[in-house]
C-alpha positions as CSV (number, residue, x, y, z in Angstrom):
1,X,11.6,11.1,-10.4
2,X,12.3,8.5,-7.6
3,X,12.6,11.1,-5.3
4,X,9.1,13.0,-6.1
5,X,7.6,9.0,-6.0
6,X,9.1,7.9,-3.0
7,X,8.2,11.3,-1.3
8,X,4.4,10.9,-2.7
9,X,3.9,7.3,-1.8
10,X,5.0,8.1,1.4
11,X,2.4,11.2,2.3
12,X,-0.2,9.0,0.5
13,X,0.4,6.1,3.0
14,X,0.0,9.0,5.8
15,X,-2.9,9.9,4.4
16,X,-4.3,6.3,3.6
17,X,-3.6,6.0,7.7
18,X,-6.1,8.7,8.6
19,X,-9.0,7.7,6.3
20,X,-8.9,4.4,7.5
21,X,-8.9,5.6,11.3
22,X,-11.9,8.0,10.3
23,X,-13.8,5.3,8.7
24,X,-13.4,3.1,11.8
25,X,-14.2,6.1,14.5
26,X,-17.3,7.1,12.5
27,X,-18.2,3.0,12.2
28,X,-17.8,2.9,16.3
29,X,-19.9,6.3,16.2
30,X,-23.4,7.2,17.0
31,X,-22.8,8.0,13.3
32,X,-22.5,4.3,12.0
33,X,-25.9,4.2,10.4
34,X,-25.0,7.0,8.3
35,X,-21.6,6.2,7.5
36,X,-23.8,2.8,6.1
37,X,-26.3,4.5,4.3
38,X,-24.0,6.5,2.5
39,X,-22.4,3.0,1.2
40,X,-25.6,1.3,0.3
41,X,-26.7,4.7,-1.5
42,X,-28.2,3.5,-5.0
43,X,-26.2,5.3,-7.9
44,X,-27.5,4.8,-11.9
45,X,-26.2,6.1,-14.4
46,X,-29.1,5.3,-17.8
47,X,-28.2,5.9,-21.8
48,X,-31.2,4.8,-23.4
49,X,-31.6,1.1,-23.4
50,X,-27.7,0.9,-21.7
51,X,-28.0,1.2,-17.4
52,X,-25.2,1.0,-14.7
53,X,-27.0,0.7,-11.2
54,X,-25.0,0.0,-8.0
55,X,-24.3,1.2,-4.5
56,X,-22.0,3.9,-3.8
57,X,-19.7,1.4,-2.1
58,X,-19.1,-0.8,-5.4
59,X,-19.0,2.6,-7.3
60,X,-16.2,2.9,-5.9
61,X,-14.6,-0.3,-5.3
62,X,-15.5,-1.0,-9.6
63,X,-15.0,2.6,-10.8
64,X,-12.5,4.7,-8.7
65,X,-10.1,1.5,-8.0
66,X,-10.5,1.3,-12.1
67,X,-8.3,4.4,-12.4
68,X,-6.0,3.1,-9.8
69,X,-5.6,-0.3,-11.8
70,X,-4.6,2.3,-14.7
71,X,-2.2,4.3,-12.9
72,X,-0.8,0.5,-12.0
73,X,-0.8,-0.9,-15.6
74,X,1.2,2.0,-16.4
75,X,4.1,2.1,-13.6
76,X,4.3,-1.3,-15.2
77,X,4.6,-1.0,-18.6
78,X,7.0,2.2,-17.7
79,X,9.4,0.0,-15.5
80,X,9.0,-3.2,-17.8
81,X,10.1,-0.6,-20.6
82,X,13.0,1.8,-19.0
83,X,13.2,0.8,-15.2
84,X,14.2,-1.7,-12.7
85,X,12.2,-4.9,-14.7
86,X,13.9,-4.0,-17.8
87,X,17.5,-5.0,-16.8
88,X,16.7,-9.2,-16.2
89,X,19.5,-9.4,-14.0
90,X,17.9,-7.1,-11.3
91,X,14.5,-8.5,-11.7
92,X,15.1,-12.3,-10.4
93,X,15.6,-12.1,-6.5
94,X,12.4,-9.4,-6.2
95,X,10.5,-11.7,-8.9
96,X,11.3,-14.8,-6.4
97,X,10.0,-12.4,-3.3
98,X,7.0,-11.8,-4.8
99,X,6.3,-15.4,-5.9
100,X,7.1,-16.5,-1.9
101,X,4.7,-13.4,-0.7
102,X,1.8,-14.4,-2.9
103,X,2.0,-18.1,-2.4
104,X,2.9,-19.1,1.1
105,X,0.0,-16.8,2.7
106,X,-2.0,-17.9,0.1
107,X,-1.2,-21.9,1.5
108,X,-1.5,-20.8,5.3
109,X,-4.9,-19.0,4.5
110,X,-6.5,-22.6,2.7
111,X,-4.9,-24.7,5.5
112,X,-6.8,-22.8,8.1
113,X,-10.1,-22.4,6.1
114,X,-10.1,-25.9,3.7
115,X,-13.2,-27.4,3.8
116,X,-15.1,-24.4,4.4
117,X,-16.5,-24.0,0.6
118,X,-17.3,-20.1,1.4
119,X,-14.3,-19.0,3.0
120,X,-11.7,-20.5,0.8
121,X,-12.5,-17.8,-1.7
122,X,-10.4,-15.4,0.3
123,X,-7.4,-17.5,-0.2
124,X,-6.2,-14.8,-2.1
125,X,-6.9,-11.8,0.3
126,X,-3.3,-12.3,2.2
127,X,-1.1,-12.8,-1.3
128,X,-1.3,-8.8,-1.6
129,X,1.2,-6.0,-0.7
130,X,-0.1,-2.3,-0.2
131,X,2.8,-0.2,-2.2
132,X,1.6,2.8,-0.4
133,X,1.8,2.0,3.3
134,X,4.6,-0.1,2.9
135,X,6.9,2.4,1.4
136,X,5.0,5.0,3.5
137,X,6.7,2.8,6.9
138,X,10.0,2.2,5.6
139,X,10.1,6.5,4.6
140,X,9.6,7.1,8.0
141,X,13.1,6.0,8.8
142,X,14.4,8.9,6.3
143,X,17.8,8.7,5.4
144,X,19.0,6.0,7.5
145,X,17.3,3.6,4.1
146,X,19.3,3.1,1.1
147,X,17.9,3.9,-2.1
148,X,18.4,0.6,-3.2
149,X,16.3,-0.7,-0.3
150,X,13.9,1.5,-1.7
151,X,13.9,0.2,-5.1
152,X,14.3,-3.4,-3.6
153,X,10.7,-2.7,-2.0
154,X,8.9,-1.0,-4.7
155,X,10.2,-3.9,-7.2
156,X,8.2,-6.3,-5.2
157,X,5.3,-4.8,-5.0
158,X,5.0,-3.8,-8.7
159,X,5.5,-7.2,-9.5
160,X,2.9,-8.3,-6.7
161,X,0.5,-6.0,-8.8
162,X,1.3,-8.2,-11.4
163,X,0.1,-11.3,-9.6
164,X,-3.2,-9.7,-8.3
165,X,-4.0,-8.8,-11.7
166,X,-3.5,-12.1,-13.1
167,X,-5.8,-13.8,-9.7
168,X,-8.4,-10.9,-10.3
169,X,-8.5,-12.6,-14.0
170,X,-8.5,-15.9,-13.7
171,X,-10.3,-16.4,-10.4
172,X,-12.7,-13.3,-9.6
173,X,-14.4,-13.2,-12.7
174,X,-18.1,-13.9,-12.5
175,X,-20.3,-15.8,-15.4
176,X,-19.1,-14.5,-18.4
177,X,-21.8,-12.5,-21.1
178,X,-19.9,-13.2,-24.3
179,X,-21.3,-10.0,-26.3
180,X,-19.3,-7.5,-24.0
181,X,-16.8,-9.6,-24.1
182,X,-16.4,-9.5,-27.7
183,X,-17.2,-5.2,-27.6
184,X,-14.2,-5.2,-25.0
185,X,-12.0,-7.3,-27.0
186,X,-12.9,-5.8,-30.4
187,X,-11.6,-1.9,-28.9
188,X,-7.8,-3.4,-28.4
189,X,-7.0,-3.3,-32.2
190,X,-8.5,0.8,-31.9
191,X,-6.2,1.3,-29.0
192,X,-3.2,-0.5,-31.2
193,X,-3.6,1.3,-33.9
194,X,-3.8,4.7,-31.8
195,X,-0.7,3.6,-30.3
196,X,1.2,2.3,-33.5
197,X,0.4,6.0,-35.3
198,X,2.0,7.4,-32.1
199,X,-1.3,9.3,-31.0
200,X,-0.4,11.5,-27.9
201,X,-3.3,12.7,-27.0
202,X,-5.0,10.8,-23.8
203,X,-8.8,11.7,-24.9
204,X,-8.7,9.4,-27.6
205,X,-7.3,6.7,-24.5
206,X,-9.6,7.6,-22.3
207,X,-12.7,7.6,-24.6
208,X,-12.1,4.0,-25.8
209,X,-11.0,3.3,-22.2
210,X,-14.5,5.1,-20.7
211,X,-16.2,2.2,-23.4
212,X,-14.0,-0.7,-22.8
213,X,-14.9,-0.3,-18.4
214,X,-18.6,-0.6,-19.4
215,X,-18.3,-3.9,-21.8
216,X,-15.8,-4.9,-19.2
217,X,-18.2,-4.7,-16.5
218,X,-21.2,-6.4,-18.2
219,X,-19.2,-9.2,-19.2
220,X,-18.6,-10.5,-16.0
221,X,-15.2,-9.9,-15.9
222,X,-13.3,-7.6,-13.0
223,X,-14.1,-3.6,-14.9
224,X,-11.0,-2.7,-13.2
225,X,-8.9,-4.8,-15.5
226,X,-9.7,-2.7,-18.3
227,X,-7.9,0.3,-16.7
228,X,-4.7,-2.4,-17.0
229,X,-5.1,-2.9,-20.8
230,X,-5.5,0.9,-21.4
231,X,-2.4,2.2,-20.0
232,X,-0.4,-0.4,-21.7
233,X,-1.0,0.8,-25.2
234,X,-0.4,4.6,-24.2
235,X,2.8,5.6,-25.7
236,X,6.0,6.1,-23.3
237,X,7.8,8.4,-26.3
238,X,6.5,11.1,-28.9
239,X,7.8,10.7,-32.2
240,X,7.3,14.8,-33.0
241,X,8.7,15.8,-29.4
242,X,11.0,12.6,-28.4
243,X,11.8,14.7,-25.0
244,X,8.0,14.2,-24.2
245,X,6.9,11.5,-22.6
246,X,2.8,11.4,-22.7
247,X,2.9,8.0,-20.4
248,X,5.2,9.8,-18.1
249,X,3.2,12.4,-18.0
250,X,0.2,11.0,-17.2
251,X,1.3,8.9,-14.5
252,X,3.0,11.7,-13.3
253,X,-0.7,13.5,-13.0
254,X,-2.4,10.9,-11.9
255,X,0.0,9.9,-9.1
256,X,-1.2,13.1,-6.9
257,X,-5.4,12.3,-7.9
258,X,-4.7,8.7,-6.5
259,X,-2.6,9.1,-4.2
260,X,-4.5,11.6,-2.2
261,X,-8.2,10.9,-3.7
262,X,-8.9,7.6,-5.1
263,X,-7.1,5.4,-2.4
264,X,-8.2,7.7,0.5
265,X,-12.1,7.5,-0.7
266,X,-11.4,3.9,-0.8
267,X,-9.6,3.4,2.2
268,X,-12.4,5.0,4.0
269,X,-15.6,3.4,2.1
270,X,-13.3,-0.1,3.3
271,X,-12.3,0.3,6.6
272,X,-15.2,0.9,8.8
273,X,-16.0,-2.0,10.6
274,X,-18.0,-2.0,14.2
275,X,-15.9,-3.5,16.9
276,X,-18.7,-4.1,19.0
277,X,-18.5,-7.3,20.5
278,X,-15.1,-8.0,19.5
279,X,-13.3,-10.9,21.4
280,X,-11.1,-13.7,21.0
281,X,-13.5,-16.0,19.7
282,X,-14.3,-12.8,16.8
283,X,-10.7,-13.4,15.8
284,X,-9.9,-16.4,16.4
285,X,-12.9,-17.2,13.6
286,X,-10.8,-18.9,10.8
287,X,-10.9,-16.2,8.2
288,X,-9.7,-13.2,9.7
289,X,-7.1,-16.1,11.3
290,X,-6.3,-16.9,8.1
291,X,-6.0,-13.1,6.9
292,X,-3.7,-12.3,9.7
293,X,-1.4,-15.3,9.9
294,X,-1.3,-15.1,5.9
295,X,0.1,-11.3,6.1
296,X,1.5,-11.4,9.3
297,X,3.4,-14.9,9.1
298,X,3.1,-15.7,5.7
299,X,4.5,-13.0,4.1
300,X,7.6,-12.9,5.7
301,X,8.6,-16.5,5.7
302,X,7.4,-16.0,2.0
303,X,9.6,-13.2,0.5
304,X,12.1,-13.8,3.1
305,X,12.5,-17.5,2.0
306,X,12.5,-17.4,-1.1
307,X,14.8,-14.6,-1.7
308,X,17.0,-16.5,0.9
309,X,16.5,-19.6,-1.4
310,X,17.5,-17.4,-4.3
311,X,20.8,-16.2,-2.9
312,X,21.7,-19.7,-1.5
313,X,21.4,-21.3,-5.1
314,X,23.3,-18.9,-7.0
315,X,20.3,-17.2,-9.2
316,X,20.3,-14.1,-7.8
317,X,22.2,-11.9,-5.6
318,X,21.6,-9.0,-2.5
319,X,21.2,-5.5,-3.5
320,X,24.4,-3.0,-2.7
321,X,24.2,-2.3,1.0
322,X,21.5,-4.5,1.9
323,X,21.9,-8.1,4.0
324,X,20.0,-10.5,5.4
325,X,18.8,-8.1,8.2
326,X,17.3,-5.5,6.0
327,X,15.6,-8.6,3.5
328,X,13.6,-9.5,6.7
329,X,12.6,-6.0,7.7
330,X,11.3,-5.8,4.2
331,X,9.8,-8.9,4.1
332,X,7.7,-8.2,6.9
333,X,6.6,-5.0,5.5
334,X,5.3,-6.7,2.5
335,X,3.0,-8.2,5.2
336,X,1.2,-5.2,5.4
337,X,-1.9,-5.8,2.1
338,X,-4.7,-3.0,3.0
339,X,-5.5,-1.3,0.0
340,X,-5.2,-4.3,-2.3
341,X,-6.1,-7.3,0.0
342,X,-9.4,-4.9,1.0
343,X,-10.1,-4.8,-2.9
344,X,-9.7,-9.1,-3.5
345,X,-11.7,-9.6,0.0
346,X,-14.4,-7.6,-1.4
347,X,-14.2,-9.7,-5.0
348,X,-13.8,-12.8,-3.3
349,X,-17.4,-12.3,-0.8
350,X,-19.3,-10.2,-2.3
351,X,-20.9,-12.4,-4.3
352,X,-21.0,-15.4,-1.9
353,X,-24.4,-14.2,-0.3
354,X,-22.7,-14.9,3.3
355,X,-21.3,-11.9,4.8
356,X,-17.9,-12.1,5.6
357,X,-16.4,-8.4,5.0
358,X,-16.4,-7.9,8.5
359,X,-14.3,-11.2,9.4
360,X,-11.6,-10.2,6.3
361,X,-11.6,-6.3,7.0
362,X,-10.6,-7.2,10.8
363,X,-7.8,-10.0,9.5
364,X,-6.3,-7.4,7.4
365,X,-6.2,-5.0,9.9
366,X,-4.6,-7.2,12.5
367,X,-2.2,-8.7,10.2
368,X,-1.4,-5.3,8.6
369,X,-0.6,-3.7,11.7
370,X,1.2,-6.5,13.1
371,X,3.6,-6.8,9.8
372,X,4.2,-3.1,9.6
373,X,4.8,-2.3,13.5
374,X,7.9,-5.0,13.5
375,X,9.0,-4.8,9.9
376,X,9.7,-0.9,11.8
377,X,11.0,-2.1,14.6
378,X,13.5,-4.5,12.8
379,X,14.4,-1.7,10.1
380,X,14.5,0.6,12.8
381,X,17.5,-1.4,15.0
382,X,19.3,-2.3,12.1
383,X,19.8,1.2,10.7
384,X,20.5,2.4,14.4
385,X,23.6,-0.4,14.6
386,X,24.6,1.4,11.2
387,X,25.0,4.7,12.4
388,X,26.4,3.3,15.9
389,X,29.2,1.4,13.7
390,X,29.7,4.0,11.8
């Protein structure tokens, strides 16, 4: 099962690669007025008195990303029930990672862009690690990478997950409409009790989870959270066929539509920005500043740090057949945030009125790039003093 993950994340970073490309050749295109009007195409969707109208872009940024979000909540509950955050031992030094990776970008994004009221609601754009490209980089080194390096990585992110989920929450939730509030809340004890009579079937899931998006949505809060609270009450066993697993079985399905649809189709509605009269002065603006030195700088002195911190105190130790070397290398591929720092910077502005997608789409690009290009490099020389060693 590792291997089949490890071997899909890392074609789904390829392809994540070439979407994003596309989306910024088309942008730099004769073509860049269509690739626009395609995003700003009105889609509604009317039951009687009950009507869901938005462009194509947040279509897909609030619906699409929703199934992503419930491909996420179930990895978690999966690895918080049988996998690497079920042993607490093993959890500590990537749970202290995380932590660093989420709040020292976080701090060097607000330093560069306090006092600016608008801006400083991206502080949050740089705090996120992209699973797929990351693992996608280090795969590209084949077998020279432990397994456990693997693991080491993956552990991270899926408790980085964790952390976006909670910011998306607490921080990127618009004024609240208490009715669809309470129509959300009220479907978790219908979910329970689907789960607690061991109900295998996922229409039943996906029904109450089809309802739940919509209440979600009108209530203010972030829709995609409700693909989160869905997977978590699907059940990992069968009590009639205990070798069955329906959550592993879904995930397993939905690994291959996300991996190769949803993120792609995002990656691409995302990524096109016009680099027409790009300079130093474009990037030297403090948000995509903030963006890049967040990913680029503070995600390494952030994982890297704290795990160091970790080891140095006793609370946790290094993996088998990883040192400090390898934790940096790793560290600065947990720099690299497209898919999910894309996804906050378009929470955090679109409802600011002042466009600043361009100036976060650019930061996350440049501090992407940066992190993953040396994180390679670093991984890439270490390995190689391995096998000379050896």
């Amino acid at each position: 099962m590792l291997k089949d993950f490890f071997k899909l994340e890392a074609a789904s970073g390829i392809i994540l690669v070439f979407a994003a490309i596309l989306a910024m050749i088309i942008a730099n295109s004769p073509f860049d007025k269509f690739y626009g009007l395609l995003l700003d195409l009105p889609v509604e969707i009317r039951i009687g008195p009950l009507l869901i109208a938005k462009p194509l872009l947040l279509w897909i940024n609030d619906g699409l990303m929703a199934i992503f979000f419930f491909l996420v909540g179930l990895e978690l509950k999966r690895e918080i029930m049988e996998g690497e955050l079920s042993d607490p031992s093993s959890i500590v030094l990537p749970a202290m990672g995380a932590l660093g990776g989420m709040a020292v970008p976080a701090i060097i994004y607000s330093w560069i862009n306090w006092g600016d009221a608008i801006a400083i609601k991206g502080w949050a754009i740089p705090a996120a690690t992209d699973i797929a490209f990351a693992l996608g980089i280090l795969l590209l080194l084949g077998n020279r990478i432990s397994t456990s390096l693997k693991i080491f990585l993956v552990s991270i992110a899926i408790i980085d997950d964790i952390g976006a989920i909670v910011i998306i929450a607490l921080f990127y939730t618009s004024d609240l409409s208490i009715n669809s509030l309470f129509i959300a809340l009220s479907l978790v004890p219908v979910l329970y009790i689907l789960n607690r009579k061991n109900v295998t079937s996922v229409m039943p899931y996906i029904f109450i989870g089809l309802i739940m998006w919509t209440a979600v949505l009108k209530s203010g809060v972030h829709a995609t959270l409700a693909g989160v609270l869905v997977a978590f009450f699907i059940p990992i066993k069968s009590n009639e066929h205990p070798e069955r697993s329906p959550l592993k079985e879904l995930e397993h399905d939905l690994h291959t539509v996300v991996a190769f649809g949803v993120l792609p189709i995002f990656a691409f509605a995302n990524a096109g920005i016009s680099l027409e009269g790009v300079g130093i002065d474009t990037i030297l603006h403090p948000v995509p500043l903030g963006i890049a030195a967040g990913l680029f700088v503070g995600k390494q002195l952030g994982v890297f740090g704290f795990c160091w911190i970790g080891v140095k105190l006793g609370l946790a130790s290094l993996p088998k057949g990883i040192d400090l070397v390898h934790l940096y290398g790793v560290s600065l591929l947990c720099g690299v945030g497209f898919t999910m720092s894309l996804f906050v910077g378009s929470l955090a502005f679109e409802e600011t009125g002042v466009n600043l997608l361009f100036d976060e789409r650019l930061g996350i690009i440049i501090g992407s790039l940066l992190s993953g290009v040396l994180g390679y490099l670093v991984l890439n020389w270490r390995t190689k003093n391995e096998i000379a060693i050896d």
